[in-house]
KOLLUM-905321 format. One record per residue (C-alpha): residue in one letter; z, y, x. Coordinates in steps of 0.02 Angstrom, whole numbers, padded with zeros to 5 digits, always signed. Layout:
// KOLLUM-905321
AZYX/...
This chain:
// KOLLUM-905321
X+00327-00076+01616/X+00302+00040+01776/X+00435+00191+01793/X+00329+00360+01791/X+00280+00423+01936/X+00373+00597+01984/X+00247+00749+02020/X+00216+00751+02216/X+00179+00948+02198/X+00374+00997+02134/X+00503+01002+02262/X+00623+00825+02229/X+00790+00948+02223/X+00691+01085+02103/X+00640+00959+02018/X+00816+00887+01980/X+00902+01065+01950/X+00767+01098+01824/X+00793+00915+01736/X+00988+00960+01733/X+00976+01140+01685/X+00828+01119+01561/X+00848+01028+01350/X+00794+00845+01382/X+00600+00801+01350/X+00560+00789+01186/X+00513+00612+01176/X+00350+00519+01181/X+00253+00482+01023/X+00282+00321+00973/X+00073+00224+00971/X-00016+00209+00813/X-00011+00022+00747/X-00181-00022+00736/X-00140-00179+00621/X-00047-00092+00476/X-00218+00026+00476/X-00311-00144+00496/X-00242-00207+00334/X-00244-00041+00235/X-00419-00033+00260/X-00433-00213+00203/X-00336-00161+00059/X-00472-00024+00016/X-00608-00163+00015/X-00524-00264-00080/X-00533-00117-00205/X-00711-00116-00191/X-00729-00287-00229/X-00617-00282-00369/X-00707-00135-00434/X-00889-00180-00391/X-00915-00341-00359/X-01033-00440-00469/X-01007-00558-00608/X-01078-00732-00685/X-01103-00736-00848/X-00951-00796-00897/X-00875-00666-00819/X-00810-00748-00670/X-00819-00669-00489/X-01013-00711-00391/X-00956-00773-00283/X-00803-00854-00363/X-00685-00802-00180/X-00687-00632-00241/X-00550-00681-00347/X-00457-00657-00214/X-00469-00449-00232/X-00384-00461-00383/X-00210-00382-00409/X-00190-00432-00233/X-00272-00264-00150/X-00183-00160-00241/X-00016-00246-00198/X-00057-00226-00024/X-00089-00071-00052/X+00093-00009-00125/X+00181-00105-00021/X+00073-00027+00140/X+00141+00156+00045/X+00317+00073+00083/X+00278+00017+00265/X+00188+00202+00277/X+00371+00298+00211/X+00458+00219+00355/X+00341+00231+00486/X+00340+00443+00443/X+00524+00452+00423/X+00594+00355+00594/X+00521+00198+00579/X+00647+00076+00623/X+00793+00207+00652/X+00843+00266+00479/X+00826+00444+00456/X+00996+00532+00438/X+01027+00740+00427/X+00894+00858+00423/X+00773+00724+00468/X+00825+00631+00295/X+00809+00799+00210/X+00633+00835+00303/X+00558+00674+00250/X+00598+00682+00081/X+00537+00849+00060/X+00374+00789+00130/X+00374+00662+00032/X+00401+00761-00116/X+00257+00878-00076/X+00144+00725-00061/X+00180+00636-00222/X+00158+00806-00328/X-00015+00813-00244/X-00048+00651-00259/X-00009+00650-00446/X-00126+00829-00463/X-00280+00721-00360/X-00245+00560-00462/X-00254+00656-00652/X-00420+00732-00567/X-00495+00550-00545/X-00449+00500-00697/X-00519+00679-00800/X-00688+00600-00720/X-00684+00466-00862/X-00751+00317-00728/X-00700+00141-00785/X-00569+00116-00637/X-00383+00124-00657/X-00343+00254-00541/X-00172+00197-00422/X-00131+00379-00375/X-00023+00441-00497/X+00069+00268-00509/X+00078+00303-00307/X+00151+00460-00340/X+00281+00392-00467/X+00327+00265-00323/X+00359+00400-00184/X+00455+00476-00297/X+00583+00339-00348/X+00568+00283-00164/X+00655+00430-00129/X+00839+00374-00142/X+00809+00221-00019/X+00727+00308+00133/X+00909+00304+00216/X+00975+00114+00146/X+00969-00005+00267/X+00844-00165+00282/X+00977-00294+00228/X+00978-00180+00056/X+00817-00126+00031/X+00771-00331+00043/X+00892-00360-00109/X+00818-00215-00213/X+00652-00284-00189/X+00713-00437-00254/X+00814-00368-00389/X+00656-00282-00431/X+00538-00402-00420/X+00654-00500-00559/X+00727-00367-00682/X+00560-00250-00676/X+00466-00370-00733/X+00561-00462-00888/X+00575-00260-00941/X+00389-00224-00930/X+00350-00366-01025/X+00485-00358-01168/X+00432-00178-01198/X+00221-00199-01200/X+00180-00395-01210/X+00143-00455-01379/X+00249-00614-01446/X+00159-00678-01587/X+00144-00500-01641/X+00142-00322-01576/X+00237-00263-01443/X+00375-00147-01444/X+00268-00017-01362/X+00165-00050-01492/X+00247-00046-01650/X+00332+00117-01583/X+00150+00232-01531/X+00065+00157-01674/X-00070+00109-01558/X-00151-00061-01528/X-00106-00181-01383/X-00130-00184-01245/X-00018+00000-01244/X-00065+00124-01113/X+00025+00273-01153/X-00055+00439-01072/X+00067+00506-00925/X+00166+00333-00918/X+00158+00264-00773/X+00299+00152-00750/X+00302+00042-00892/X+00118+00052-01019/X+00024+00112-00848/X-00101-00006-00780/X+00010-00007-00621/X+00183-00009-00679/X+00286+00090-00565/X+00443-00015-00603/X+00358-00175-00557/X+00259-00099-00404/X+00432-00018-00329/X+00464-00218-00269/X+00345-00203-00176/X+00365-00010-00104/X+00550-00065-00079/X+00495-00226+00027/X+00363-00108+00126/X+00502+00003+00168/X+00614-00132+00227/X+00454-00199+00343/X+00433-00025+00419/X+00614-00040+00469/X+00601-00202+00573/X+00528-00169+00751/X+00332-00218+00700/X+00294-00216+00895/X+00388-00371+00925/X+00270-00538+00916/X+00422-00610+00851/X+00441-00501+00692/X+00243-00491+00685/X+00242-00704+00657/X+00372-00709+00540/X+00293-00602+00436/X+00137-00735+00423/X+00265-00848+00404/X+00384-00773+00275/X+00234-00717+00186/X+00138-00912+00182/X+00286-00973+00116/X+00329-00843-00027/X+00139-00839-00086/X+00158-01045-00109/X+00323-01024-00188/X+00250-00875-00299/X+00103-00973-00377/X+00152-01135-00326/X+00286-01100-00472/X+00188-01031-00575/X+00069-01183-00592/X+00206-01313-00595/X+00291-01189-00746/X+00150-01167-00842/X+00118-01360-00840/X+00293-01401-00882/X+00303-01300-01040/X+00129-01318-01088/X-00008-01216-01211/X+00102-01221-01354/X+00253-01109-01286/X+00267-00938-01330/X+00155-00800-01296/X+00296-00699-01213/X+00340-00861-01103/X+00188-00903-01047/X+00160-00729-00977/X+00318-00732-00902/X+00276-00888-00792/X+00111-00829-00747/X+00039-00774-00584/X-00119-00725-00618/X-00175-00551-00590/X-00125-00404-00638/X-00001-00496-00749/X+00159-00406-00674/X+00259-00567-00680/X+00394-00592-00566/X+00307-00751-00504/X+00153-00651-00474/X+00227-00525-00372/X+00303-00658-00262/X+00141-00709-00214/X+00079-00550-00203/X+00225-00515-00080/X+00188-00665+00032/X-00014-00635+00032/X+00021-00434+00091/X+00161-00502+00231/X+00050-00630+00293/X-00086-00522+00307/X-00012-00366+00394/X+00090-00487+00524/X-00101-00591+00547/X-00166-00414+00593/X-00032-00351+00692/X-00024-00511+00808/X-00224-00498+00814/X-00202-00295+00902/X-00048-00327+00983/X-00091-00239+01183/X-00169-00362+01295/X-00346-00372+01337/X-00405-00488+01194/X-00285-00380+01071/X-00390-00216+01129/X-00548-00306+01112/X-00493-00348+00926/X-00457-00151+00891/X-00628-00122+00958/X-00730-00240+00856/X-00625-00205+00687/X-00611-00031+00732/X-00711+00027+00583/X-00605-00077+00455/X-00450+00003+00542/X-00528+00202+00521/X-00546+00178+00366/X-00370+00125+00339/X-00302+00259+00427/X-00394+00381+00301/X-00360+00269+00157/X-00354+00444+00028/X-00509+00477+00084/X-00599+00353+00064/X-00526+00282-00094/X-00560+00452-00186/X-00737+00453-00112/X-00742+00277-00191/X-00699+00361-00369/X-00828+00504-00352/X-00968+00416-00298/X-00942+00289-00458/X-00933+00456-00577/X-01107+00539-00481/X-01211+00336-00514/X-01117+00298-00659/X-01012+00167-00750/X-01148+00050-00753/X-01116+00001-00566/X-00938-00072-00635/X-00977-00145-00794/X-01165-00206-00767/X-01185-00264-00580/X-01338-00349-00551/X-01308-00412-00385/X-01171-00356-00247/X-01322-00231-00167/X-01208-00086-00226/X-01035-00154-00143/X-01124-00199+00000/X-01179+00001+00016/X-01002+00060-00017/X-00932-00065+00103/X-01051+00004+00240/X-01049+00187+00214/X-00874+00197+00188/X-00847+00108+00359/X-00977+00197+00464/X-00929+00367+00385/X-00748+00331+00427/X-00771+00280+00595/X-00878+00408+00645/X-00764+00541+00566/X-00639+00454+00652/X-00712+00499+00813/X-00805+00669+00800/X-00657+00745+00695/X-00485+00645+00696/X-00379+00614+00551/X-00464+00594+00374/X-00488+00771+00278/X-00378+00719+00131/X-00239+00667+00229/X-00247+00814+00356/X-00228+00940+00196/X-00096+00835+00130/X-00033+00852+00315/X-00037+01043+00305/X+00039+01081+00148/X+00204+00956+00164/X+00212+01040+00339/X+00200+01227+00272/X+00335+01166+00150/X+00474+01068+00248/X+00402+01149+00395/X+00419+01054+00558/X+00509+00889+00585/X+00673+00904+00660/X+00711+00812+00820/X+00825+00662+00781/X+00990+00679+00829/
């Protein structure tokens, strides 16, 4: 790294009165990590695919590696929320003070909004399980952990990722009968109980906090580092063959004729909100940020990887945006384009538009227009950031 060059126009003595009379600099922005956006936006696609993509017959994915979408996207995509809280609130310095009390008052204003946009998707009655208010349950409980340290917020993920779980599915998974959920509403299984969101709701926000809480603790390590940047592949290879490497040798062990409630419990299929599943779920998101952020990192082939993918990476960086364009544009064609596919023409057209439209806003405009109004208002309520002490 060069030292900066002093200006040759001020005096050198001027120059150092003013430095010691005058408040220090404020200090540089830190540089936008093109590989977290990288993988957000790959999130997003994956949420096109899940939503969009065509079926066989049978009902399996055409083709059958779009199986891969599945629960995985939007695991990515909560535990990208996590990486997002601590990249806004100090990265890897915890946030102590009025910088604690700013972020979570930003935070605050962004999950009520989030919650007001997410009950508007879902008023439009398309057949897609709409993650924002789950989202905004998770900022919400994420709350109390924005100032734990990494060491911690490792072991709540994991505490988390086991309890949450085993809850979840004692309350709504049927045993040979109806659930507990079940009997209690009076309702049928599976139970999704309007306004729940963290245990009948198709995202459970006590299962998805793992993997806010393991997001938060990611955004705390230094994600510039190559170092931390491969052991995240790594980490993450080896927890998504422990998650469903488990999972198969489990379900095999005890075999068809075990319990309803026990089979799910061993399962890592998707959307199952199994411990086992969220392990692997864990390890796929981990592998796949660290893959992205050693494929950016700032030397000339790095750069010329942010230039090729940077359409994938705009539209991560205006994630809201795009996902709630996503939403609309299935109400204004209609349900038809989820349910009855005919071929993957229509993904193909999302996937396009919604990377040339974000690039190009990208460039003629800046930051995505959802995200600079959520922007504004959590600004005109906490009001600036405060400089860290």
């Amino acid at each position: 790294m060069t030292a900066p060059v002093p200006d040759p126009a001020a005096p050198p003595a001027a120059s150092a009165a003013g430095a010691a009379a005058g408040p220090p600099p404020p200090p540089a922005p830190r540089a936008r990590l093109v590989g977290v956006d990288l993988a957000r936006g790959l999130a997003i696609l994956g949420m096109f695919v899940a939503h969009l993509g065509a079926d066989r017959p049978d009902g399996t994915h055409d083709p059958a590696w779009f199986v891969l979408a599945d629960g995985r996207s939007a695991a990515l995509f909560a535990l990208l929320a996590g990486v997002s809280l601590a990249l806004s609130s100090g990265r890897d310095r915890l946030p102590a003070g009025l910088v604690l009390l700013h972020a979570r008052m930003t935070i605050l204003v962004r999950a009520g909004l989030l919650l007001l946009l997410g009950w508007v998707l879902v008023g439009l009655g398309t057949p897609v399980a709409v993650i924002l208010p789950a989202y905004a349950v998770l900022f919400l409980l994420a709350l109390p952990f924005l100032a734990v340290r990494r060491r911690w917020l490792l072991l709540a993920a994991g505490v988390a990722a086991v309890v949450s779980p085993t809850l979840v599915a004692l309350v709504a998974v049927p045993n040979g009968g109806p659930s507990l959920a079940a009997r209690l509403s009076g309702t049928a299984d599976p139970v999704h109980l309007p306004g729940d969101e963290l245990v009948t709701g198709y995202y459970p926000a006590l299962v998805y906090l793992a993997y806010v809480l393991l997001g938060l603790a990611v955004g705390r390590t230094d994600l510039t580092r190559t170092r931390t940047q491969a052991g995240l592949v790594g980490v993450g290879a080896g927890l998504a063959v422990l998650g469903w490497g488990l999972s198969r040798l489990a379900l095999d062990a005890v075999g068809p004729d075990a319990s309803p409630l026990t089979r799910h419990l061993l399962s890592g299929a998707a959307h199952e909100d199994t411990t086992l599943e969220v392990v692997g779920n864990c390890g796929t998101a981990l592998a796949v940020i660290g893959l992205f952020l050693l494929l950016t990192r700032p030397t000339p082939a790095g750069r010329a990887a942010g230039a090729a993918l940077s359409p994938l990476a705009a539209a991560g960086s205006m994630s809201l945006t795009v996902y709630t364009a996503q939403i609309v544009a299935i109400f204004v064609l209609g349900e038809q384009v989820v349910w009855a596919p005919t071929s993957n023409a229509v993904l193909v057209w999302f996937v396009v538009l919604a990377l040339a439209g974000a690039w190009l806003w990208r460039r003629l405009v800046g930051r995505g227009p959802l995200e600079q109004g959520l922007g504004a208002a959590a600004r005109a309520v906490a009001g600036p950031r405060p400089a860290a002490p």
